[in-house]
C-alpha positions as CSV (number, residue, x, y, z in Angstrom):
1,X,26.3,19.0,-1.5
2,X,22.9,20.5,-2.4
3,X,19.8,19.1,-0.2
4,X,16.3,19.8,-1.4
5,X,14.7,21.2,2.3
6,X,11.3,21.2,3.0
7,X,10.7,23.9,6.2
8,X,7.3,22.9,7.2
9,X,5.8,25.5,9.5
10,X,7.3,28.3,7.9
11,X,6.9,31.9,9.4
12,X,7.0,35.2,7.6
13,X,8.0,36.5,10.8
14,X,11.8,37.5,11.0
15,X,11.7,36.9,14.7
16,X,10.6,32.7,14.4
17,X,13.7,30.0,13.7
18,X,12.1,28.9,10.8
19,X,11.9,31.9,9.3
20,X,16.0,32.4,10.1
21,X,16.1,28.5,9.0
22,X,15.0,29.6,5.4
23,X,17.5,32.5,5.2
24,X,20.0,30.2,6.4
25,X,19.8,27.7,4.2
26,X,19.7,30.1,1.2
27,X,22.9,31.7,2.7
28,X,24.1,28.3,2.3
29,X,22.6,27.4,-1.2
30,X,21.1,24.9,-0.2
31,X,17.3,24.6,-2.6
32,X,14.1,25.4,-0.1
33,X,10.7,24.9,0.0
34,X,8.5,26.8,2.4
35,X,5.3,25.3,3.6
36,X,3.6,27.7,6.3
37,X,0.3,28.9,7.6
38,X,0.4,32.2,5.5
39,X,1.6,32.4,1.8
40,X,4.4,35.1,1.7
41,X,8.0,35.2,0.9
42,X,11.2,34.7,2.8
43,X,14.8,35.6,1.6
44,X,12.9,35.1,-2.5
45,X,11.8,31.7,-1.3
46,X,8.1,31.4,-1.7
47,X,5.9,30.1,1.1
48,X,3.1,28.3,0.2
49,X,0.3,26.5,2.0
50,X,0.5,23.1,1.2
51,X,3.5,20.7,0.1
52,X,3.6,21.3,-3.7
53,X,2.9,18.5,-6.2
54,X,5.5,16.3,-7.1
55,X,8.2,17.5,-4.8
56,X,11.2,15.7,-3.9
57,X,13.5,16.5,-0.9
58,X,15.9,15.1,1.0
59,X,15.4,16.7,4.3
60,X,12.4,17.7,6.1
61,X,12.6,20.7,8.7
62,X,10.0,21.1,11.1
63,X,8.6,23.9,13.2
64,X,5.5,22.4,14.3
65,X,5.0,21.4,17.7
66,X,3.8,17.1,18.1
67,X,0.1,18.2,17.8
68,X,0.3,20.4,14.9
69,X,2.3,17.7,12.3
70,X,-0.7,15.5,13.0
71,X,-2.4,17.1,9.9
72,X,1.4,17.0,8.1
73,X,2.1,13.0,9.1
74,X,0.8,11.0,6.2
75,X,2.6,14.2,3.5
76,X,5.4,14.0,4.8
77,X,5.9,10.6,5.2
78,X,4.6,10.1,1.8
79,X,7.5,12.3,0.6
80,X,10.1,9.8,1.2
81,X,12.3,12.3,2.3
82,X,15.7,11.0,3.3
83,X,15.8,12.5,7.1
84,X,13.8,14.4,9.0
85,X,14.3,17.3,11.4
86,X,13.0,17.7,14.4
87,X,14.3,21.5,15.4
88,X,13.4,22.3,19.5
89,X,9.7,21.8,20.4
90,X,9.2,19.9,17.4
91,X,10.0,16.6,19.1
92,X,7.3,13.7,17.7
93,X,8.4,10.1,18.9
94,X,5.2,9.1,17.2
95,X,5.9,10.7,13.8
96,X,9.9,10.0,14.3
97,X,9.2,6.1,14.9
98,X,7.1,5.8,11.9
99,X,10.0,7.4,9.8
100,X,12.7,5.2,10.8
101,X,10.1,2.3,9.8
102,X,10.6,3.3,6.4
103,X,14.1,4.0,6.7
104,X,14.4,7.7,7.3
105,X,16.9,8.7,9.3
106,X,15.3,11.2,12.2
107,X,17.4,13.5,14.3
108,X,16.3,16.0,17.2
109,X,18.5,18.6,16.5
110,X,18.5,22.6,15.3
111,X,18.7,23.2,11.6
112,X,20.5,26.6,12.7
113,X,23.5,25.6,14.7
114,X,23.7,22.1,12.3
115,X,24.5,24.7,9.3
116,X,26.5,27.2,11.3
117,X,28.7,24.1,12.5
118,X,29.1,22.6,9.2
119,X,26.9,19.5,9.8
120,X,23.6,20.0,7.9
């Protein structure tokens, strides 16, 4: 099943997990947008600066550590997105509370080893 993902904090750098999260989900299909400090591109997906007009997804990745979603909170709750992502050192209780409020489902988990084992 095809899952619009949003990656929010993006990297151009081959080295970061979110950069390895993009290519991953490609190798998998699976539709991405890239939302990252620096505009680029990563495995042909483009990555942009802000969240684009009008998207829809159903899953929000994150890369951004508590303090640096701060910025991100009211987008990406504004997205409706049906879960949201929080991979390692991305952990927001703050952010993640005010999801469930409005019924998304949040899981701390890696977006990596949740497509390798088949349960993205």
């Amino acid at each position: 099943m095809k899952k619009e993902t949003l990656v929010l904090g993006a990297s151009l750098n081959d080295d970061r997990y979110s950069n390895r999260a993009i290519r991953a989900l490609r190798e998998h299909e699976q539709p991405v947008v890239a939302v990252g400090l620096r505009e680029g591109e990563v495995a042909g997906v483009p990555v942009v600066k802000a969240i684009p007009q009008g998207v829809q997804v159903d899953t929000v990745t994150i890369y951004l550590n508590a303090h640096n979603q701060k910025d991100w909170e009211q987008a990406v709750l504004a997205l409706k997105p049906k879960r949201i992502i929080f991979n390692p050192g991305a952990e927001n209780p703050d952010l993640a509370t005010k999801a469930k409020e409005q019924g998304v489902e949040t899981l701390e988990a890696c977006t990596l080893v949740m497509l390798a084992t088949g349960q993205f």
